[in-house]
C-alpha atoms as one frame of an Amber mdcrd trajectory, in Angstrom:
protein
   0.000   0.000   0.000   1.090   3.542  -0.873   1.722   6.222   1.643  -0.315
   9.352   1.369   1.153  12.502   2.953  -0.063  15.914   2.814   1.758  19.156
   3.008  -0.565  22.297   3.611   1.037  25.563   2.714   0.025  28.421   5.596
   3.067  30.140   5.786   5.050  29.561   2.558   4.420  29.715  -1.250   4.422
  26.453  -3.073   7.014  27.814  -5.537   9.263  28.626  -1.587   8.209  25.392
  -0.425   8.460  22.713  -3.656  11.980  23.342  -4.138  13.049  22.778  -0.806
  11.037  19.447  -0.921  12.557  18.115  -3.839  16.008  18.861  -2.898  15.093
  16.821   0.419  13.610  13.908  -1.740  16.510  13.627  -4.298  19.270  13.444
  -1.402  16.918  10.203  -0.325  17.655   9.063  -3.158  13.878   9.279  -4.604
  12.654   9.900  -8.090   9.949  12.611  -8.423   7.066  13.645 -10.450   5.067
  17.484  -9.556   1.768  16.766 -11.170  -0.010  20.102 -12.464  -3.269  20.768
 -13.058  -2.516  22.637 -15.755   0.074  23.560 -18.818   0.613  26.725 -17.738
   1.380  25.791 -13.898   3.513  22.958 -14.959   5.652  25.939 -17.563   6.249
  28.733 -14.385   7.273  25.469 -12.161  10.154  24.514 -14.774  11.286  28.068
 -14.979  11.255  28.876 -11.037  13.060  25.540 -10.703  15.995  26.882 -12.768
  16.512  30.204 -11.020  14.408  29.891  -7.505  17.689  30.723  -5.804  20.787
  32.682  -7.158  23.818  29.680  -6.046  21.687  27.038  -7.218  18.813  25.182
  -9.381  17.100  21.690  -9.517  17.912  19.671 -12.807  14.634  18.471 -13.965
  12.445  17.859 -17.375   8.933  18.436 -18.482   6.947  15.337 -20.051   7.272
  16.838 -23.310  10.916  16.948 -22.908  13.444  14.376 -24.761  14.482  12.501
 -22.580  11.901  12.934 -19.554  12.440   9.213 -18.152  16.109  10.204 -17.435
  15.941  13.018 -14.964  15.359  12.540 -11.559  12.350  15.373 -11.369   9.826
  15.595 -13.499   7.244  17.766 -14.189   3.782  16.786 -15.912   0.112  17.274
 -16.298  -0.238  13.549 -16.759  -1.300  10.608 -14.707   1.708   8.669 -15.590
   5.420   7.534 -13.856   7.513   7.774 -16.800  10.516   7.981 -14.320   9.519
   5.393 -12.156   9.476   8.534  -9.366   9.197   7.023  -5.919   6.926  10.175
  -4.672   4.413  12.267  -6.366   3.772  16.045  -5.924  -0.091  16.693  -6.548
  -0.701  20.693  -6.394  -2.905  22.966  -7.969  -5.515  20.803  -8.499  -3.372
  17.327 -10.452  -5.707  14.860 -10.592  -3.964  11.972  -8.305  -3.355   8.369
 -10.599
């Protein structure tokens, strides 16, 4: 049986909390997938993951990238685990598998 946890923003953004939350998942060694409810939400994810903080960013893909199944993070609309991720981000309302 899968574990279900839920993180409720009241104090941060998702785009200050996600990062952090990833970052924490890859060092466990974890494959993820941040399921979007939407295009556009899944588009200003990739980009804030590339420049949320100066010293750093989070390699990742979108679906539609080549080569999606490869990265550790991915980032989709879709239902599917084309990375075999270990967790799954559901926010703005991604429709959970």
């Amino acid at each position: 049986m899968a574990d279900i946890l839920f993180y409720h923003l009241t104090e941060s953004t998702l785009e200050e909390a996600l990062p952090g939350l990833l970052e924490r998942s890859i060092e466990r060694g974890w494959r993820a997938v941040v399921q979007t409810g939407t295009e556009e939400r899944r588009d200003a994810l990739d980009q804030h993951l590339w420049t949320f903080r100066d010293d750093s960013s989070l390699a990742h893909a979108t679906a539609r990238d080549a080569y999606a199944t490869e990265h550790a993070i991915l980032l989709s609309t879709g239902e599917g685990n084309p990375n075999a991720a270990r967790i799954r981000f559901l926010v703005d309302a991604g429709t959970p598998p």
